[in-house]
C-alpha positions in Angstrom: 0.0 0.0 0.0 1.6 3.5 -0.9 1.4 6.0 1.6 -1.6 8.3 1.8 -3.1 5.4 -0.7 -6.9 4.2 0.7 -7.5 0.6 1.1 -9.7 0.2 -1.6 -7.6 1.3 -4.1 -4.8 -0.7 -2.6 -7.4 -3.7 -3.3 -8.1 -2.4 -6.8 -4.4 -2.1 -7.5 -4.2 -5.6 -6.4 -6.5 -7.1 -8.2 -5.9 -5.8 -11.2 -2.1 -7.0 -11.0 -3.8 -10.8 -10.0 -5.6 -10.5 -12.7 -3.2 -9.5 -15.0 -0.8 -12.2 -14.3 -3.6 -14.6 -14.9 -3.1 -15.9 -11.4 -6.9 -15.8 -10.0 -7.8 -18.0 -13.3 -5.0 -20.2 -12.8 -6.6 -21.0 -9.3 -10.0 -21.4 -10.3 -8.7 -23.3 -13.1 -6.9 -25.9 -10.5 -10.1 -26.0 -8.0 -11.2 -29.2 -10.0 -10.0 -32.0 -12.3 -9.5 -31.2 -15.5 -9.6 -34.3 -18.1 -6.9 -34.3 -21.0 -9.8 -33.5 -23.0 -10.3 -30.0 -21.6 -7.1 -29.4 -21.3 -6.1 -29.5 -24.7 -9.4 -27.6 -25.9 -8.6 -25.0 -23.3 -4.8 -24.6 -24.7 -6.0 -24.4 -28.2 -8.9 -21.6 -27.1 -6.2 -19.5 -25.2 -3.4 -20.2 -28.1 -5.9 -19.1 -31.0 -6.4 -15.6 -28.6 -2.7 -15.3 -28.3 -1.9 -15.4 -31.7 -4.3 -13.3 -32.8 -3.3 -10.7 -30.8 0.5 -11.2 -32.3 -0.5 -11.0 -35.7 -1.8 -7.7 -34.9 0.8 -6.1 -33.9 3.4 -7.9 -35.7 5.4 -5.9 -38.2 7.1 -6.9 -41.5 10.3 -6.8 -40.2 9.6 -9.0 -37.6 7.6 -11.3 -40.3 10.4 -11.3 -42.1 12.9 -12.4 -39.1 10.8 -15.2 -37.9 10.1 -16.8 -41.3 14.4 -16.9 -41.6 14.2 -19.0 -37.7 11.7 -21.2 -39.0 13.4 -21.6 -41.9 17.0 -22.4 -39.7 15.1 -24.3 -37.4 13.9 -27.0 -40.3 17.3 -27.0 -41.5 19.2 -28.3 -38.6 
C-alpha cells in the first residue's frame, strides 16, 4: 500500500495485478479436475487468442525475421 493510498484502491491495485498475471484463473482453473480433454481444448482456445493478438501487432520486419528462424530451425 503507498502511503496516503486508501484501502480500496490498494485492493483495486491488487486485483488488477492478480488479474493481470492470470493468477486468479489459474486458481480457479486448478479447484477441479481437468480431463486431457479439456485441457487441450482449453490450450488451443487460449493459443488461437494469443496469436491473434500477435498478428496484430506484428510488423514486416519481424515477419520477415521469424520466417528466416523457421526456416533455420527446419534445416538443422
Amino acid at each position: 500500500m503507498k502511503k496516503g493510498e486508501s484501502v480500496d484502491r490498494a485492493l483495486k491495485r491488487l486485483k488488477s495485478k492478480l488479474d493481470s498475471e492470470g493468477i486468479l484463473e489459474e486458481m480457479r482453473r486448478r479447484r477441479a479436475f481437468e480431463t486431457p480433454a479439456e485441457r487441450r481444448r482449453r490450450k488451443s482456445r487460449t493459443a488461437s487468442k494469443r496469436h491473434r493478438v500477435r498478428w496484430r501487432y506484428q510488423s514486416e520486419g519481424q515477419d520477415r525475421a521469424e520466417a528466416a528462424k523457421e526456416a533455420a530451425k527446419d534445416k538443422s
